[in-house]
C-alpha positions as CSV (number, residue, x, y, z in Angstrom):
1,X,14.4,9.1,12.8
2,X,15.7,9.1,9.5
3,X,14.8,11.1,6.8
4,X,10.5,10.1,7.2
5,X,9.2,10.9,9.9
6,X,6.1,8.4,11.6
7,X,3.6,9.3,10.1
8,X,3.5,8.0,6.4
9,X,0.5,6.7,4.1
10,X,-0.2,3.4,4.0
11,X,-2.4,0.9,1.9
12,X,-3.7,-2.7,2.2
13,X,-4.3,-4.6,-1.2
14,X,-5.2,-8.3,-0.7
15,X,-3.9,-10.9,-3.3
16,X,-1.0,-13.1,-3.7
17,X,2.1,-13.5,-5.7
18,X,0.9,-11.6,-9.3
19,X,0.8,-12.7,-12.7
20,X,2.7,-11.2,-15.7
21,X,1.3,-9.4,-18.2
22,X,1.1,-11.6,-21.4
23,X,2.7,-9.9,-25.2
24,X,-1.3,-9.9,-25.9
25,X,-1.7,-7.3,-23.0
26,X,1.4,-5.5,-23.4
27,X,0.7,-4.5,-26.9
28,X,-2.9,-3.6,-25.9
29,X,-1.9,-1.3,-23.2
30,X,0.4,0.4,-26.2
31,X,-2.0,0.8,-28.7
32,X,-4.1,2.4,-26.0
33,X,-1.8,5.7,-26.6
34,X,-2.2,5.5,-30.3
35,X,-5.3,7.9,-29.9
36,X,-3.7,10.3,-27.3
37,X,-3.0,14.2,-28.6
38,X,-0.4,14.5,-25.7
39,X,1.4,12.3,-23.0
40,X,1.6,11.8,-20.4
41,X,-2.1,10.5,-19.9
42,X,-3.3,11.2,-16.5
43,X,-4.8,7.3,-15.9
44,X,-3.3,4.6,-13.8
45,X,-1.4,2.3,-14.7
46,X,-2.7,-1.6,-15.0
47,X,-1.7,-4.2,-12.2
48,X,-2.2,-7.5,-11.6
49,X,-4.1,-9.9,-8.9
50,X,-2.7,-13.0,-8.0
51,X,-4.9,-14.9,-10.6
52,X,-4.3,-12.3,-13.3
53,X,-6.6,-10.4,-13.4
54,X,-6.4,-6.8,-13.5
55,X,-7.1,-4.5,-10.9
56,X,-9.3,-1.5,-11.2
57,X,-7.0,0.7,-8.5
58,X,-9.2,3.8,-7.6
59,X,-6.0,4.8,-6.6
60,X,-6.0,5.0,-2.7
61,X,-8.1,4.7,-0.3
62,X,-9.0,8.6,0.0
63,X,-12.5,10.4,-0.4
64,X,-12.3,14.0,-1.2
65,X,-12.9,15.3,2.7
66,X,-10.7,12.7,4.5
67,X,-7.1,14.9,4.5
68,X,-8.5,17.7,6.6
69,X,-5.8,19.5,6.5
70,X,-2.2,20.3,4.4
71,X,-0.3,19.3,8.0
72,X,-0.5,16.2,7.2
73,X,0.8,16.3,3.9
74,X,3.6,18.3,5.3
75,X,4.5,15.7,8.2
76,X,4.8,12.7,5.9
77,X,8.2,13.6,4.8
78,X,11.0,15.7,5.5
79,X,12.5,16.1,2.1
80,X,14.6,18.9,0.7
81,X,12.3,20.6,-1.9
82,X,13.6,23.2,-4.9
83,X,11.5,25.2,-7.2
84,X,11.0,24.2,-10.5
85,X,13.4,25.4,-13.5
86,X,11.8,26.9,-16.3
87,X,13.3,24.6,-18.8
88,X,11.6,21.0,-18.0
89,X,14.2,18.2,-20.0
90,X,14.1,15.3,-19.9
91,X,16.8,14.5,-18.1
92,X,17.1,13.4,-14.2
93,X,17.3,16.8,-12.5
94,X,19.0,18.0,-9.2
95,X,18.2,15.6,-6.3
96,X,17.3,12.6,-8.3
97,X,20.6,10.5,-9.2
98,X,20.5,7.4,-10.7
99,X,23.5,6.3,-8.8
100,X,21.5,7.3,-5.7
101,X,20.5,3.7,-4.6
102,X,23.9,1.6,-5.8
103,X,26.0,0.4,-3.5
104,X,29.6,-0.3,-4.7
105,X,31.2,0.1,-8.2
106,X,28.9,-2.9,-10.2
107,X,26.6,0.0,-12.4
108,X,25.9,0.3,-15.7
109,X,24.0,3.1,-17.5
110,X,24.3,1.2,-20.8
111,X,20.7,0.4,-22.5
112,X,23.9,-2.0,-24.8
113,X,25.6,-3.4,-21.6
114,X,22.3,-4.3,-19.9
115,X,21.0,-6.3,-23.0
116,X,24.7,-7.8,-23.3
117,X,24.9,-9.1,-20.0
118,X,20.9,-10.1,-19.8
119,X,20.0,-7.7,-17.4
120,X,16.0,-7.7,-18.8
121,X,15.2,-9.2,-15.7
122,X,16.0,-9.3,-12.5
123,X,15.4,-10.8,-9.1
124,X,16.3,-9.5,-5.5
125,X,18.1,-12.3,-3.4
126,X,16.6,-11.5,0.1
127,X,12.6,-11.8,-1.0
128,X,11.0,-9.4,1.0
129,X,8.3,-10.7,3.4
130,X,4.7,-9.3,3.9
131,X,2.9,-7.3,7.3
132,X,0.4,-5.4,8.2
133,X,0.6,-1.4,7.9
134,X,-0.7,-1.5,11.5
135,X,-2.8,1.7,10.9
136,X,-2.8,4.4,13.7
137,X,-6.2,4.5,14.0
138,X,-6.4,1.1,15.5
139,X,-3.6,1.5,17.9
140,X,-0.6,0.6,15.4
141,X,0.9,-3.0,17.0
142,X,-1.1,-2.4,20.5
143,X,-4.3,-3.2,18.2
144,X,-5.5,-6.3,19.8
145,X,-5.9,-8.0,16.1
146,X,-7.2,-11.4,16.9
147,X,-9.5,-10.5,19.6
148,X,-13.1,-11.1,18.6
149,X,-14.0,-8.1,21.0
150,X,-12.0,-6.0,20.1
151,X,-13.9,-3.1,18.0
152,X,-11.7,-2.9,14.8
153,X,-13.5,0.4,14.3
154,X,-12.4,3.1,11.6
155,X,-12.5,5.5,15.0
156,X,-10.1,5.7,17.3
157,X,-11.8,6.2,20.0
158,X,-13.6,3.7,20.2
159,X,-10.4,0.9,19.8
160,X,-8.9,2.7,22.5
161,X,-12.3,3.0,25.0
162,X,-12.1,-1.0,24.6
163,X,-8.4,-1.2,25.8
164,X,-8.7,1.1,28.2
165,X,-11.8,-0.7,29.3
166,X,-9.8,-3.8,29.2
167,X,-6.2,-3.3,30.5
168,X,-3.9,-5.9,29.5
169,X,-2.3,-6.3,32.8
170,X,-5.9,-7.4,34.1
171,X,-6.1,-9.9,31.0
172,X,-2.5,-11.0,32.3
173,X,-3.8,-11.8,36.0
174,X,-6.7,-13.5,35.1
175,X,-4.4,-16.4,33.9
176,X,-7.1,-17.1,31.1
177,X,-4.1,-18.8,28.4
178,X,-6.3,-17.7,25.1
179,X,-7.0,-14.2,26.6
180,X,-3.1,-13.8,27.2
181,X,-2.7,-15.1,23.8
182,X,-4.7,-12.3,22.3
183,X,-3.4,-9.2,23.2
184,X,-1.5,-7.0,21.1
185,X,2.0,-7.7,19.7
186,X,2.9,-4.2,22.1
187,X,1.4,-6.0,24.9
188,X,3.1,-8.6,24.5
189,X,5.9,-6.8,24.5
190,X,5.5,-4.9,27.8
191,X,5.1,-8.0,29.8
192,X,8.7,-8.9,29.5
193,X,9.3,-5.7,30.9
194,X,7.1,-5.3,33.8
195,X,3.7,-6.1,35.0
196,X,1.9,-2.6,34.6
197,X,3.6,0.1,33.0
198,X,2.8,-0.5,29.8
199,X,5.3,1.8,28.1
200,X,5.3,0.7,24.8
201,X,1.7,0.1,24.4
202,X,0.8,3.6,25.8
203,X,3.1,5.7,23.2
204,X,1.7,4.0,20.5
205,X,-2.0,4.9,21.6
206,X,-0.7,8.3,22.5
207,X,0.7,8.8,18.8
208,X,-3.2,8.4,17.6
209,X,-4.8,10.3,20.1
210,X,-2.4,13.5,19.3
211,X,-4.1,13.3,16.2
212,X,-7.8,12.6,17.6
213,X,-7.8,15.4,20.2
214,X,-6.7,18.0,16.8
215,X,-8.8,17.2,14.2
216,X,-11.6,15.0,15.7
217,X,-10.1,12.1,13.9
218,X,-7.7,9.3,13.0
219,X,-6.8,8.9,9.4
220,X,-7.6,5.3,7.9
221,X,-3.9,6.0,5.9
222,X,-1.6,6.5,8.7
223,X,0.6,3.4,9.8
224,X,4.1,2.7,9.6
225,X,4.7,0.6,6.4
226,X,8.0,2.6,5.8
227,X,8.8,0.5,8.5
228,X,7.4,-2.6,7.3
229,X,8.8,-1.9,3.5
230,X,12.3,-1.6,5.1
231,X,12.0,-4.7,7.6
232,X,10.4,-6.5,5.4
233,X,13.7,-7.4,3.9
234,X,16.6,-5.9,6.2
235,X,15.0,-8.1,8.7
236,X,15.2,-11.9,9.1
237,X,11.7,-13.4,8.6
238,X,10.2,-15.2,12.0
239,X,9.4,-18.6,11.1
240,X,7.5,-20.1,14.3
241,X,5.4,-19.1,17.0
242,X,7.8,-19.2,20.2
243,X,6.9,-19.1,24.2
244,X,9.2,-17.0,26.3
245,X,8.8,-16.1,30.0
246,X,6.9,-12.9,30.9
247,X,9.1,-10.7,33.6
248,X,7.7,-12.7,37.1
249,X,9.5,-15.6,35.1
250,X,7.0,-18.0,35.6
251,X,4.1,-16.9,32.9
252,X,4.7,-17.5,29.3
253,X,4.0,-15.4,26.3
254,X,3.2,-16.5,23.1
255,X,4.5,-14.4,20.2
256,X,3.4,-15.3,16.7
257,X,5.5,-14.8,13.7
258,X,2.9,-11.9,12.9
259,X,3.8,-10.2,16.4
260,X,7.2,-10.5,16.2
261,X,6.8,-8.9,12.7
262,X,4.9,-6.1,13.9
263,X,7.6,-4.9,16.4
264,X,10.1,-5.4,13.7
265,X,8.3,-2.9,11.5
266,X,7.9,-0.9,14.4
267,X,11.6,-0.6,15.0
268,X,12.3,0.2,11.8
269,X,9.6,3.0,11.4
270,X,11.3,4.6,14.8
271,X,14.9,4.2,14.6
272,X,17.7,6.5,12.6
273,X,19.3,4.3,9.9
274,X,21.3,5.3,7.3
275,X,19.2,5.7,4.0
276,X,19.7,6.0,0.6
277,X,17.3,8.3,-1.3
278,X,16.5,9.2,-5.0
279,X,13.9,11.7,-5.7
280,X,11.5,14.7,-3.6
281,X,8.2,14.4,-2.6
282,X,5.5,15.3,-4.3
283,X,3.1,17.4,-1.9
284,X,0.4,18.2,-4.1
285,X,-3.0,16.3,-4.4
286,X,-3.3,17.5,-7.9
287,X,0.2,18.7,-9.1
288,X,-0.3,21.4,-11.7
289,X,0.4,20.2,-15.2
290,X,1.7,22.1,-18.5
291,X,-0.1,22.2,-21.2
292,X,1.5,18.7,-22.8
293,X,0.2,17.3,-19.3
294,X,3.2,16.9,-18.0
295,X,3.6,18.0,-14.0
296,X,5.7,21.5,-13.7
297,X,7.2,20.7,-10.2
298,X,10.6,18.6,-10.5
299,X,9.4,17.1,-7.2
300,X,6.2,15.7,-9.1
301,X,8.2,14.4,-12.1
302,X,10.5,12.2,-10.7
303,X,11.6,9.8,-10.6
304,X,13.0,9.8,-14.0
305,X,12.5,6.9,-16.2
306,X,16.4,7.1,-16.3
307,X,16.5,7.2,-12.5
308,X,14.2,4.4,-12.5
309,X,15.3,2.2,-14.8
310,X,18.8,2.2,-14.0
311,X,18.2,1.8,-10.7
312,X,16.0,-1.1,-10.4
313,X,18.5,-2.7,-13.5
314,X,21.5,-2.0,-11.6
315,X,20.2,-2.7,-8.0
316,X,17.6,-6.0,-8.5
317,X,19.2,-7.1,-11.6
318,X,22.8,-6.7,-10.9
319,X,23.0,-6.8,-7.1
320,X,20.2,-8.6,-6.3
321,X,18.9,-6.0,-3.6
322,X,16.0,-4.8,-3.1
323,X,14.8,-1.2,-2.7
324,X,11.4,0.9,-1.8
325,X,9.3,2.8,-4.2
326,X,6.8,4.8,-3.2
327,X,4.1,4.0,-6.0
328,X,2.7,7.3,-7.2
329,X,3.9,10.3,-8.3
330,X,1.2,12.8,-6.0
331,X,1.0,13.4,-2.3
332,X,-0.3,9.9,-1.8
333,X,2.6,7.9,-0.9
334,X,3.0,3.8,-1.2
335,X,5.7,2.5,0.1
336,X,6.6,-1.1,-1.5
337,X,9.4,-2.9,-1.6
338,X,10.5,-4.3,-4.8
339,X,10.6,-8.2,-5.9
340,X,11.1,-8.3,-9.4
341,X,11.3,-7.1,-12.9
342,X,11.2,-7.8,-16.5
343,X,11.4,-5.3,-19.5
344,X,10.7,-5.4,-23.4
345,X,11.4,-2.5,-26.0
346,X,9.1,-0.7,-28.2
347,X,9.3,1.7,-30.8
348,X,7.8,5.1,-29.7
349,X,7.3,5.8,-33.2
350,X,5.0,3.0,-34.1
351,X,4.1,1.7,-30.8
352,X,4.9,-1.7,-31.8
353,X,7.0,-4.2,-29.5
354,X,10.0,-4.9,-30.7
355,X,13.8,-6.3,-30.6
356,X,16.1,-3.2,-29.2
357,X,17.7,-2.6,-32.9
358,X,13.8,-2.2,-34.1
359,X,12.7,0.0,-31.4
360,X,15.2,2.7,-31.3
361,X,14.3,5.7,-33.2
362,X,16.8,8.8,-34.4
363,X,15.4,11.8,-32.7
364,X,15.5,13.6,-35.8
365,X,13.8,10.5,-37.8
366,X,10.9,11.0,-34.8
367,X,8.3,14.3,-36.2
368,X,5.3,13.2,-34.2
369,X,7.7,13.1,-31.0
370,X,5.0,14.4,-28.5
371,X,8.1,15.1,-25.6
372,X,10.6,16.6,-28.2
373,X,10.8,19.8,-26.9
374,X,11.6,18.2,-23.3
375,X,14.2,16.0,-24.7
376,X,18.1,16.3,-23.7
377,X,20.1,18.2,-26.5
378,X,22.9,15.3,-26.1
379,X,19.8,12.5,-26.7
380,X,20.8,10.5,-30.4
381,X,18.0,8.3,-29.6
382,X,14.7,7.2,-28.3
383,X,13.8,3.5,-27.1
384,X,10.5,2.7,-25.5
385,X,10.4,-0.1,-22.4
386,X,7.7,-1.4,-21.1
387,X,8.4,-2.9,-17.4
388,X,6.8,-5.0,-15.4
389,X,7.5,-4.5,-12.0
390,X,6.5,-7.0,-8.8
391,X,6.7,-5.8,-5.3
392,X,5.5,-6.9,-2.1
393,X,1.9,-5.5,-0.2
394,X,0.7,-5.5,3.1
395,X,-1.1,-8.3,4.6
396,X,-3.7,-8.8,7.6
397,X,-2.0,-10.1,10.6
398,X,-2.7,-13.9,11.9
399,X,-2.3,-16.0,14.3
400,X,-0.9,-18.9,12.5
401,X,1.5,-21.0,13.9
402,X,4.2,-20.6,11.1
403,X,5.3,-18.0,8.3
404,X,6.3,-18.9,4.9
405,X,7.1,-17.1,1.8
406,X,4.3,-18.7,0.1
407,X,1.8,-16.2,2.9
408,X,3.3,-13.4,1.3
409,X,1.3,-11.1,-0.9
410,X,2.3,-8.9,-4.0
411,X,1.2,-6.9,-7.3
412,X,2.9,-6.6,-10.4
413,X,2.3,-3.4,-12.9
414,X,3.6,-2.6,-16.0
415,X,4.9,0.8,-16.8
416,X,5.2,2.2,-19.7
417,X,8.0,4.7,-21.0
418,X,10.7,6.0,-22.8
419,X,14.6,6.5,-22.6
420,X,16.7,8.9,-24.4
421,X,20.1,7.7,-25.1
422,X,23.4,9.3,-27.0
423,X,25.5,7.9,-29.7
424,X,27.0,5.0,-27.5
425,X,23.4,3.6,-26.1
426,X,24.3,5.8,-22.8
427,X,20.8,6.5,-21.1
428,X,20.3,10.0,-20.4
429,X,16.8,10.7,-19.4
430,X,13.4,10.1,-20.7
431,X,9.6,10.2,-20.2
432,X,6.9,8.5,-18.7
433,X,3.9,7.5,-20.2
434,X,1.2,7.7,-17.7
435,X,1.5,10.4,-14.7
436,X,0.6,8.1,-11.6
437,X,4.4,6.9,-12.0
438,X,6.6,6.2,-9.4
439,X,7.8,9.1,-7.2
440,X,10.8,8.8,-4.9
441,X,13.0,5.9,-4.3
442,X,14.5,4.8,-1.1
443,X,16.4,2.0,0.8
444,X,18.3,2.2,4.2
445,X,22.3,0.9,3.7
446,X,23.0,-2.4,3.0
447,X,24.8,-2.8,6.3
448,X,22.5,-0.8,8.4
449,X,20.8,-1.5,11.5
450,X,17.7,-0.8,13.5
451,X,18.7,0.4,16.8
452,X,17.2,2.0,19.5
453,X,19.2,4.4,21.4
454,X,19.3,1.5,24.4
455,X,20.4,-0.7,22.4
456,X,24.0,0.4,22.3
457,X,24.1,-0.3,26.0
458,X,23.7,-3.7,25.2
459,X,26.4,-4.4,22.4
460,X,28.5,-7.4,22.3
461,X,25.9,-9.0,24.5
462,X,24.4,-12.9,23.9
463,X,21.0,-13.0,23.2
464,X,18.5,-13.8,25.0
465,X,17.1,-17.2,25.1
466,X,13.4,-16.4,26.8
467,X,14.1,-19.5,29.4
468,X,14.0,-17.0,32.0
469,X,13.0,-13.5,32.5
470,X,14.6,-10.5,31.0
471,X,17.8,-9.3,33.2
472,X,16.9,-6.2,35.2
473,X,19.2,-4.1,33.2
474,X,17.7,-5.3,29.8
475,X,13.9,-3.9,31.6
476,X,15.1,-0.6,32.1
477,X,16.4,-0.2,29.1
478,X,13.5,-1.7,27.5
479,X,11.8,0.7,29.7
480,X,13.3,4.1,28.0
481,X,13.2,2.9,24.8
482,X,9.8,2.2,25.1
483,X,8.3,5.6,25.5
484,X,10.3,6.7,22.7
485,X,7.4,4.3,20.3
486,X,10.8,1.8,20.7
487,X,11.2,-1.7,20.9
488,X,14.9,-2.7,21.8
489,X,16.3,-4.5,18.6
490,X,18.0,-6.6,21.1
491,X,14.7,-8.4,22.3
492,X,13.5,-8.8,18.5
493,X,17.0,-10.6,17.6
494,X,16.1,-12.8,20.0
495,X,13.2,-13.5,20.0
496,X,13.5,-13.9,16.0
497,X,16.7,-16.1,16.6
498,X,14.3,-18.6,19.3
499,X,11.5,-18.5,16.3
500,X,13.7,-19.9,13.7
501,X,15.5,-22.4,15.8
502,X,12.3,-24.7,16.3
């Protein structure tokens, strides 16, 4: 795997493409620091439903007992940590670059170059494309999602007691069409392979009952949306529902676009790729603050608004890629990938929007400066952006015939911070705001690929067309990747290639 590991925390948020935040709002959400003794203010940030209204986040989905233990904090990620300097600038410090995430020599860290060459906004080419987190707890993509008996309990135990009740290779003998039609995505998936084995389908129950049998339960958070927020736009989207021929090559099996999304996530969650990363975790529930309310761990105050701006300027508005941001700056960890972004300036001073000449302030024209003994000693001046920012959520899976862009679901929020730049407009750190700001950034490659180790047995192969029943070498391979919580990339290529044909 690459640098996460399986388990990660995922969220569902229903809604649709988001509104923006109107100069009304914008201002509001300023004047609301007017009052403040210190910053950054430990409240969330405002977002946006798809008819624009704005959504009260209670900022997870978490009560106070459900982490039972610090394990699981510590298996989300396997990130480099370093202790905390005494000396907190404002600066990006030691593992968060702002050329982290660009690919190439187009970059710019130019608050002047950006506004030159209308780099407010910004759009990502590929638009990524929504799925479900497919939560552990319900069997990940062996949940049997549109199967009216099927429990779609918050306990393990008792999704798995049904499927174990119910074993797919009995629904597949009873030649019942709907009932074949019904079973998981991983199902699915094994019948290409063989009749009973049921390889892939088995590891991903056995990755939730290795967490039942320790601690009695299944957490509602763990799923694989890494692996959806990287699919979702390395990944071609699957148009159509398809039929392809089950291994006896006479029975066919429906995939939806919604199952051939789920294995794509799957892969992508399971597979090394090569990544791109900007930032540390942040381990702590509650990350201990100074006494401005700023968090003490470097880990827990990136990424720096100078991290962050320049790389969703450089990479959505100059490159048109997309990138993942894991949402918050604690423990919690939201992985979304990114859509869009717009920014305005404001002067920090006054709090006022305002045109970029109007909102830069001389540090030493800026008394009431409530970060100025954090700021960089080569920082000239202070600029204040407020950004909003749209990026794709999860979605619950379907069985609709077709998948459009217009199915996909996002959120837009608008963060609120500060730059500090020298005497040439260079950006050289700043400050945010509001402490529930993003935390690390990440993206795999722009070339890379989701492989499973089988896969590169298969290289330089056609695809399949799903006329006829896998090739006996394709099964066994299938077979060994399987176990591994693997689907071959090389059936999901085709089987994405047949979708988007029709």
């Amino acid at each position: 795997m690459n640098i996460f590991i399986k388990v990660l925390l995922c969220f569902f948020v229903p809604g649709v493409w988001a509104s923006d935040f109107s100069s009304k709002e914008i201002q509001e959400e300023l004047n609301s620091y007017l009052g403040e003794s210190s910053l950054p203010v430990n409240t969330l940030y405002p977002k946006k439903d798809n008819r624009g209204k704005i959504i009260r986040d209670t900022g997870g989905i978490f009560s106070s007992d459900e982490v039972l233990t610090t394990e699981f904090v510590k298996q989300k990620l396997n990130s480099r940590r370093v202790m905390s300097a005494d000396y907190f600038y404002s600066e990006p410090e030691r593992n968060d670059n702002p050329r982290a995430l660009i690919e190439g020599d187009a970059y710019t860290d130019s608050i002047l170059e950006m506004e030159k060459h209308g780099l407010q906004k910004g759009e990502v080419y590929n638009k990524p494309w929504s799925d479900d987190y497919w939560p552990h707890h319900k069997g990940g993509p062996a949940a049997r999602y549109n199967d009216d008996k099927f429990p779609n309990s918050s306990e393990w135990n008792e999704n798995f007691d049904y499927v174990s009740k119910n074993p797919f290779y009995i629904v597949f003998e009873s030649s019942v069409r709907t009932s074949i039609d019904n079973l998981s995505p991983a199902e699915k998936y094994d019948l290409l392979v063989n009749e009973k084995s049921g390889s892939l389908t088995k590891a991903l129950w056995e990755e939730g009952e290795y967490y039942y049998k320790a601690h009695g339960k299944v957490e509602a958070w763990m799923g694989i949306c890494h692996g959806w927020a990287a699919a979702s736009y390395m990944s071609p989207r699957p148009k159509k529902a398809i039929e392809v021929l089950a291994f006896d090559g006479k029975t066919k099996i429906k995939f939806f676009p919604d199952d051939i999304k789920a294995l794509q996530s799957l892969l992508w969650a399971n597979t090394r790729t090569q990544t791109l990363f900007a930032g540390e975790r942040c381990n702590d529930r509650n990350p201990p603050l100074d006494e401005n309310g700023r968090p003490k761990k470097s880990e827990c105050r990136d990424s720096n608004p100078a991290t962050w701006h320049n790389t969703i300027v450089n990479r959505v508005g100059l490159s048109k890629q997309s990138f993942v941001l894991d949402a918050t700056f604690d423990y919690q960890v939201w992985n979304q990938p990114i859509i869009k972004y717009s920014y305005s300036y404001f002067n920090p001073q006054t709090m006022k929007v305002a045109k970029l000449d109007e909102a830069r302030i001389d540090v030493a024209n800026f008394p009431n400066d409530k970060f100025a003994k954090h700021r960089s000693r080569e920082a000239s001046s202070i600029v204040g952006v407020t950004m909003q920012v749209t990026y794709g959520v999860e979605t619950s899976p379907t069985h609709s015939e077709s998948d459009v862009p217009e199915n996909d679901l996002s959120r837009t929020v608008l963060y609120v911070y500060d730059l500090e730049l020298d005497s040439n407009g260079n950006i050289l750190g700043g400050e945010w705001y509001k402490t529930p700001h993003p935390d690390f950034l990440w993206t795999p490659t722009k070339d890379a690929k989701a492989l499973a180790k089988n896969d590169y047995y298969l290289l330089g192969q056609p695809n399949w067309d799903g006329k006829s029943a896998l090739s006996d070498a394709w099964k066994k391979h299938a077979e060994e990747a399987a176990v591994r919580s693997q689907p071959l990339a090389k059936i999901l290529n085709s089987l994405v290639e047949i979708s988007n044909k029709h």
